[in-house]
C-alpha positions in Angstrom: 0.0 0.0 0.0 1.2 3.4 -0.6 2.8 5.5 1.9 2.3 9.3 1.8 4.0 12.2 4.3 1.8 14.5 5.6 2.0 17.7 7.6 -0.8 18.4 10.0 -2.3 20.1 12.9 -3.8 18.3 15.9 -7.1 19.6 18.0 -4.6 22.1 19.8 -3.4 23.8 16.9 0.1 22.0 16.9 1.7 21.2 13.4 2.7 17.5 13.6 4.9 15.6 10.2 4.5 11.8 10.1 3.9 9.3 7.7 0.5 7.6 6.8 -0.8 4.9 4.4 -3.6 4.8 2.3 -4.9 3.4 -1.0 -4.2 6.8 -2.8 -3.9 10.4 -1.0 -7.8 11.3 -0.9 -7.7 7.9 1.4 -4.5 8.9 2.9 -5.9 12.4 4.2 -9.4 10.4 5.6 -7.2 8.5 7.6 -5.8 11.7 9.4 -8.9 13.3 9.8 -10.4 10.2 11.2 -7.6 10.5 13.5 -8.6 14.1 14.8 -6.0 15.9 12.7 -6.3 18.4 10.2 -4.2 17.8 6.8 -2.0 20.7 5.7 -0.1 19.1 3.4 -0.1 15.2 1.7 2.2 14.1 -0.1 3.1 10.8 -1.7 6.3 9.3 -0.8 7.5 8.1 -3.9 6.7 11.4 -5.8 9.9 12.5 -7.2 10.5 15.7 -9.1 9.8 16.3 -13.0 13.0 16.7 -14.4 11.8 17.2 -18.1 8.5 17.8 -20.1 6.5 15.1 -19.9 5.5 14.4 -24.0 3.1 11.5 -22.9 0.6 14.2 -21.5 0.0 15.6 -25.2 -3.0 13.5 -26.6 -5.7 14.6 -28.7 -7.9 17.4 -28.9 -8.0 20.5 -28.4 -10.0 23.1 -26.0 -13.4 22.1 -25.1 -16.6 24.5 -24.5 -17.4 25.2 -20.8 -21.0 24.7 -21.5 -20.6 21.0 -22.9 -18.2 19.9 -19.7 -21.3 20.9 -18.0 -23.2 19.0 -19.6 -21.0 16.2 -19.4 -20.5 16.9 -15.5 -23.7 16.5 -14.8 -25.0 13.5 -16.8 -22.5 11.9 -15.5 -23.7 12.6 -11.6 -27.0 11.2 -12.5 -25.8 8.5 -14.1 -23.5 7.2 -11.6 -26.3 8.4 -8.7 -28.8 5.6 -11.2 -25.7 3.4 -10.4 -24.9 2.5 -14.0 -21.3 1.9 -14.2 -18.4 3.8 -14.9 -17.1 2.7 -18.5 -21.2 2.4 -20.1 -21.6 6.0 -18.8 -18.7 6.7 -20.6 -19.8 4.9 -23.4 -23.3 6.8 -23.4 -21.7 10.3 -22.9 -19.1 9.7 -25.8 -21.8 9.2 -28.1 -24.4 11.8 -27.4 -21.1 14.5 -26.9 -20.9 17.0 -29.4 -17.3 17.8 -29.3 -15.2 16.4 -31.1 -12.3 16.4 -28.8 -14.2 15.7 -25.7 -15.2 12.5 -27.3 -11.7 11.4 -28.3 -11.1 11.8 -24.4 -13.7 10.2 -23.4 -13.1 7.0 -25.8 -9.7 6.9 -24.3 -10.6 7.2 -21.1 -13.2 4.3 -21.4 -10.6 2.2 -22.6 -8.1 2.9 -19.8 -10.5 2.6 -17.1 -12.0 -1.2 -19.0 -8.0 -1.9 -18.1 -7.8 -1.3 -14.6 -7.1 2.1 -14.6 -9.3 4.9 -11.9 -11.0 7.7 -13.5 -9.5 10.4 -12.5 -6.3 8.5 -13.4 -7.9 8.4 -17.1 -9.2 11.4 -17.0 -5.6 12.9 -15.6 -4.5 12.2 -19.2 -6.0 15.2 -21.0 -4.6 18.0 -19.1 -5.9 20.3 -21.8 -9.9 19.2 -21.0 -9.9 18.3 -17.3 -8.0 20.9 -15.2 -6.1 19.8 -12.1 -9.0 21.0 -9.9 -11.3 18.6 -11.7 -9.3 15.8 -11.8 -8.5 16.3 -8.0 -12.3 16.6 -6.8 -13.0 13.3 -9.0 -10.1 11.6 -7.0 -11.7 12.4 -3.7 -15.1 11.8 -5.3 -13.8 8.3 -6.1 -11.9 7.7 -2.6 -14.9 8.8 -0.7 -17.3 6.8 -2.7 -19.2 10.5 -3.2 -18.7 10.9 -7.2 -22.0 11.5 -7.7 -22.3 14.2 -5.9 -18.5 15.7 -6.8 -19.6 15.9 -10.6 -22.6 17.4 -9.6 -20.6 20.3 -7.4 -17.8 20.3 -10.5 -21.4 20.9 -12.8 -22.6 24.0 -10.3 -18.9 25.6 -10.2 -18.3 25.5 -13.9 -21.6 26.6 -14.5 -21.2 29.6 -12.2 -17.5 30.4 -13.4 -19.3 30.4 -16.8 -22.0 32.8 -15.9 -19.9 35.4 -14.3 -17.7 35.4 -17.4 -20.7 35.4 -20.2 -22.0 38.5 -17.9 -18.8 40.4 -18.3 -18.2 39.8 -21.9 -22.1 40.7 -22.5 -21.9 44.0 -21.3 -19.0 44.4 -22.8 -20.5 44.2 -26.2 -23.0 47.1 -26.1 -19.9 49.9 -25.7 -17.5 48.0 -27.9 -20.2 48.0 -30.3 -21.2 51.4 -30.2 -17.5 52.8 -29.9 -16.5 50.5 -33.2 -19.4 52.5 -35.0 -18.6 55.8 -33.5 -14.7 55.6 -34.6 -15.8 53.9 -38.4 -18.2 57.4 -38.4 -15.6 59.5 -37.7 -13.0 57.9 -39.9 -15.3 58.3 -42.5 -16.3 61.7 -42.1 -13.1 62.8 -41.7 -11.3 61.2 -44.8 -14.2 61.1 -47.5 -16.5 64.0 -46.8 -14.3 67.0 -44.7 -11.7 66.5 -47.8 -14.4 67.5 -50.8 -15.0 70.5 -47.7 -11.4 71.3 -47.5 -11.9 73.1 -51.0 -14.8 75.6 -50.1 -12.6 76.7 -47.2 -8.8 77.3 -48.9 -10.7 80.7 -50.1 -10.9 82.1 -46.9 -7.6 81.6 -45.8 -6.6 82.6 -41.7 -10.0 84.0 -41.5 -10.8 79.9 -40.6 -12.1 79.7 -37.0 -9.4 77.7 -34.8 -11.5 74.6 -34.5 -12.4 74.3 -38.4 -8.1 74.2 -38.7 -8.2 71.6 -36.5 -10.7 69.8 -38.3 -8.6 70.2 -41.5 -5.8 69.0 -40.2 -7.2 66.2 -38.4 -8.8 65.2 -41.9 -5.1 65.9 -43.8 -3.6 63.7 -41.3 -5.6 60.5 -41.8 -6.3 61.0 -45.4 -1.7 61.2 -46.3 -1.1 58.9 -43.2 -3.9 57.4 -42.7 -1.7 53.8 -43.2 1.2 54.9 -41.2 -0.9 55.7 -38.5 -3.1 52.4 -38.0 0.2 50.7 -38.8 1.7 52.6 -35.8 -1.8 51.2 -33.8 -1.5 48.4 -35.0 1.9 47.7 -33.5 1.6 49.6 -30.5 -1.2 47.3 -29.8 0.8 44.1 -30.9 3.8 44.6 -28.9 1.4 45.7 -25.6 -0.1 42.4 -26.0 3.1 40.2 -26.4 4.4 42.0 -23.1 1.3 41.4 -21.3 2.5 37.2 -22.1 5.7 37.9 -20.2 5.8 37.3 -16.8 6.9 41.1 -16.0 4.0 42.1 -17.9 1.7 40.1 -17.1 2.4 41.0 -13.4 2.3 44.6 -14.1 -1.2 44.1 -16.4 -3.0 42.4 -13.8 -1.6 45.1 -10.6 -3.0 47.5 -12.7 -6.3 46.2 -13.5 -7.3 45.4 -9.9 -6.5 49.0 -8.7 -8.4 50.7 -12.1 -11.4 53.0 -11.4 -13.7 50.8 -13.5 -12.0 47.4 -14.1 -11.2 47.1 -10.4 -13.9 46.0 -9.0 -14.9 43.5 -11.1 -11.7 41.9 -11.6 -11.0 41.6 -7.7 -15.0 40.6 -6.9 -14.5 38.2 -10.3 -11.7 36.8 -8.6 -12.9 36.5 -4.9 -15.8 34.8 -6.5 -13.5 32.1 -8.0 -11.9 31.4 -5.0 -14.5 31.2 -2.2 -16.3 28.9 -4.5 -13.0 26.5 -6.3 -11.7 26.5 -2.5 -15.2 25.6 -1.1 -15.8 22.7 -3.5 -12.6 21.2 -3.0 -12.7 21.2 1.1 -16.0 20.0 0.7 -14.5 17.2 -1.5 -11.8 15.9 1.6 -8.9 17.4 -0.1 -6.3 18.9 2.3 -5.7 22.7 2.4 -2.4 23.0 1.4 -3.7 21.0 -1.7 -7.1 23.2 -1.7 -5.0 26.2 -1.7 -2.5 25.4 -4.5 -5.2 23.8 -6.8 -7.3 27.0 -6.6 -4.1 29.1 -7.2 -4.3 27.4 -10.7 -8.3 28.4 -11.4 -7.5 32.2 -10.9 -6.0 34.1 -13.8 -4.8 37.2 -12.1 -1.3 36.9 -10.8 -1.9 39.3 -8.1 -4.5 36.9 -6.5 -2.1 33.7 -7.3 0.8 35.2 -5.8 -1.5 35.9 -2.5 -2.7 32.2 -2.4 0.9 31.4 -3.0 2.1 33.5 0.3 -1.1 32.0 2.4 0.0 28.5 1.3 3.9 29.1 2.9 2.1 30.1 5.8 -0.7 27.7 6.2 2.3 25.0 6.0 3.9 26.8 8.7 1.4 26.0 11.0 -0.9 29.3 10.5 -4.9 29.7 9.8 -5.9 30.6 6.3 -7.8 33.7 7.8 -4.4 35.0 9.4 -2.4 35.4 6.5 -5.5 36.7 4.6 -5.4 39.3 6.4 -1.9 41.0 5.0 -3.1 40.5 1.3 -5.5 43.8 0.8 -6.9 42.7 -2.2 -8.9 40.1 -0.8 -11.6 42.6 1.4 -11.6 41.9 4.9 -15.0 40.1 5.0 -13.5 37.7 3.6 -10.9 36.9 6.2 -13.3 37.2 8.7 -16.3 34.9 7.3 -13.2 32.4 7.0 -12.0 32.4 10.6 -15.8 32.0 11.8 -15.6 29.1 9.5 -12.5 27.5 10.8 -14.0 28.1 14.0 -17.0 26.6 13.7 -15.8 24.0 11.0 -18.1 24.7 8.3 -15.7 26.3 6.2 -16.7 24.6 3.1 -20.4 26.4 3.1 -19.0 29.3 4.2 -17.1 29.8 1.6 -19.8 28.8 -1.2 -21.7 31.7 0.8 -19.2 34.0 0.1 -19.0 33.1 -3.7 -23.2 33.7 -4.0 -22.5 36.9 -2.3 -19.5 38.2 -4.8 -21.3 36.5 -7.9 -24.0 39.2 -6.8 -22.1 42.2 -6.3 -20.0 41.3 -9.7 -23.6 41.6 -10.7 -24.4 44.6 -9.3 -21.6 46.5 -10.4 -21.8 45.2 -14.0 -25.1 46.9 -13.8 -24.0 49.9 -12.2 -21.1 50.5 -14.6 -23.6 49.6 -17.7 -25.8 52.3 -16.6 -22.9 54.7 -16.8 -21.3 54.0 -20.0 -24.0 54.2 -22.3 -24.8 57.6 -21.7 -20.9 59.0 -21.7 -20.9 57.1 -24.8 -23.7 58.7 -26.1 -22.0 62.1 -25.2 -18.5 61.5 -26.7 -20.5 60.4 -29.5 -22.6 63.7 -29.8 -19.9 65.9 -28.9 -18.0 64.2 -32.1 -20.2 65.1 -34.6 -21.2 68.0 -33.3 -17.6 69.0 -33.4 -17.6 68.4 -37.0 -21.3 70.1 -37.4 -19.6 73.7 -35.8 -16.4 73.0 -38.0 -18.1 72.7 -41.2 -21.2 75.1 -40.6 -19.3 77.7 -39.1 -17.0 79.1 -41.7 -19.8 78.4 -44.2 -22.5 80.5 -42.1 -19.6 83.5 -42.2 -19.0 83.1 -46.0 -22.6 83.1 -46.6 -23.1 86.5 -44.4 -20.6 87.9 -46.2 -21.7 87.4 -49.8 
């Protein structure tokens, strides 16, 4: 039988290292806890570090839709709740699936669990469809004997990771939408119609108002460098992004966008969102904290937030709460560090924390709304105050030419 290492903390909050043995490590840390102690950190024995890319991990397929691992998720629950077993559901789910990749992985995964292999084990071998969190919960699902109800969970986390993003990106389409239109409009006033203007108006010389010069030479600019110029754009915009990759620039991207006036807010409730409820469902799962911790580090895409859960992890191994070190990282607010220690006092922790994802699902909600309300009508003025620029700048000089004939 296996033997793992463990780091743990007994009922008087003293960190104890030992060894412990168990089927695999979801086993391994039920044996601690049946043993009064509180897993920080499990670890197998034998694990030895990578000391090269592992090209056995590349199999077929490529992404998969959130919305059909979903699906998949829960079908699956209700089938193995109906007790049908493992390899026909995969059977049934492979055929009704609509990606094509997501069948591939679940053919080979029905094969390698027909020969003996465990499903997270099979499952474990497309990396680039089932994330380590998912693989992890179906572990403990399968130690526990509580699949059923960890495919479910997986099915209401994805579903709600989902949901926050589609709200984002949908009201995010209205002002990209109408700011697309309102730069084409200008564009296009500026380079076909002020042009044929520009004629009427080299008559009258310095008598020109200062804002019809402007407009003229706005117009000049994109009609002779018109290419230069969204060339320059262009490339400005290409070499931003290929920073934002690096790790430097990524750091520096995401610093910024949880301190912006608008962004902010969203991306640190966004964030908080995805951690109380990734963290939830995998202590709710059996899976130590240390584990938790670095599992959900890998769910969150702003550095800021990983680097935090990175920090809390040192410290939680040291022997510390997860609501103490909390505490030092600002950008988690300090409701959540406190609804935390009541759960570690009170050891519900794990519906705690999906409390605190309803509650910052709702305010991402609520302040979605808010800033919708706000940038349709600034829109709507920058719009106005665009052609009306160009209204003043044509009408203008035309009014006085017409007064003076």
């Amino acid at each position: 039988m296996p033997s793992f290492s463990y780091t743990a903390k007994d009922k008087s909050g003293q960190v104890i290292k030992g060894n412990v043995s168990g089927m695999d490590k979801s086993a391994a840390v039920a044996s601690l806890q049946e043993k009064g102690l509180s897993p920080i950190l499990v670890k197998d024995s034998s694990d030895k570090p990578s000391t090269g890319l592992k090209l056995g991990n590349f199999h077929l397929g490529g992404k998969v839709k959130l919305t059909d691992k979903v699906i998949f998720s829960r079908q699956f629950a209700t089938m193995v709740n109906a007790g049908v077993p493992i390899t026909q559901s995969l059977s049934i789910l492979r055929e009704q699936a609509t990606s094509k990749p997501l069948k591939s992985a679940l053919a080979d995964a029905g094969k390698r669990v027909e020969g003996g292999s465990t499903l997270s084990a099979a499952l474990a071998e497309h990396p680039r469809i089932f994330s380590p969190i998912y693989i992890n919960m179906v572990k403990a699902g399968e130690a526990g004997g509580l699949l059923d109800e960890v495919l479910e969970r997986l099915a209401v986390q994805q579903e709600k990771d989902a949901e926050i993003v589609g709200k984002v990106k949908s009201a995010m389409i209205y002002p990209a939408v109408i700011t697309t239109v309102t730069v084409a409009a200008f564009i296009f006033l500026m380079t076909v119609i002020v042009p044929k203007l520009a004629v009427i108006f080299e008559g009258l010389g310095s008598s020109l108002p200062w804002y019809t010069k402007l407009m003229l030479s706005i117009s000049g600019a994109l009609t002779h460098f018109g290419i230069f110029i969204a060339l320059g754009v262009g490339g400005a915009g290409y070499v931003f992004y290929r920073f934002i990759k690096t790790p430097t620039g990524k750091k520096g991207f995401d610093t910024f966008l949880t301190h912006a006036p608008i962004a902010g807010p969203i991306v640190v409730k966004m964030n908080v969102a995805r951690f109380a409820r990734t963290f939830g469902s995998l202590m709710a799962s059996g899976i130590s904290v240390l584990d938790a911790l670095n599992a959900t580090s890998t769910a969150l895409n702003n550095n800021v937030f990983k680097h935090a859960l990175g920090e809390i992890g040192k410290d939680v191994k040291a022997g510390k709460t997860i609501s103490e070190p909390l505490k030092k990282f600002k950008v988690f607010p300090p409701i959540v560090s406190q609804m935390i220690a009541v759960g570690e006092e009170t050891g519900q922790l794990d519906s705690i924390l999906t409390k605190l994802a309803d509650f910052y699902e709702k305010e991402v909600d609520a302040v979605i709304a808010g800033i919708t309300s706000i940038i349709e009508p600034v829109l709507i003025i920058v719009l106005g105050g665009m052609v009306g620029f160009i209204v003043i700048s044509v009408f203008g000089p035309l009014a006085a030419l017409n007064n003076a004939v």
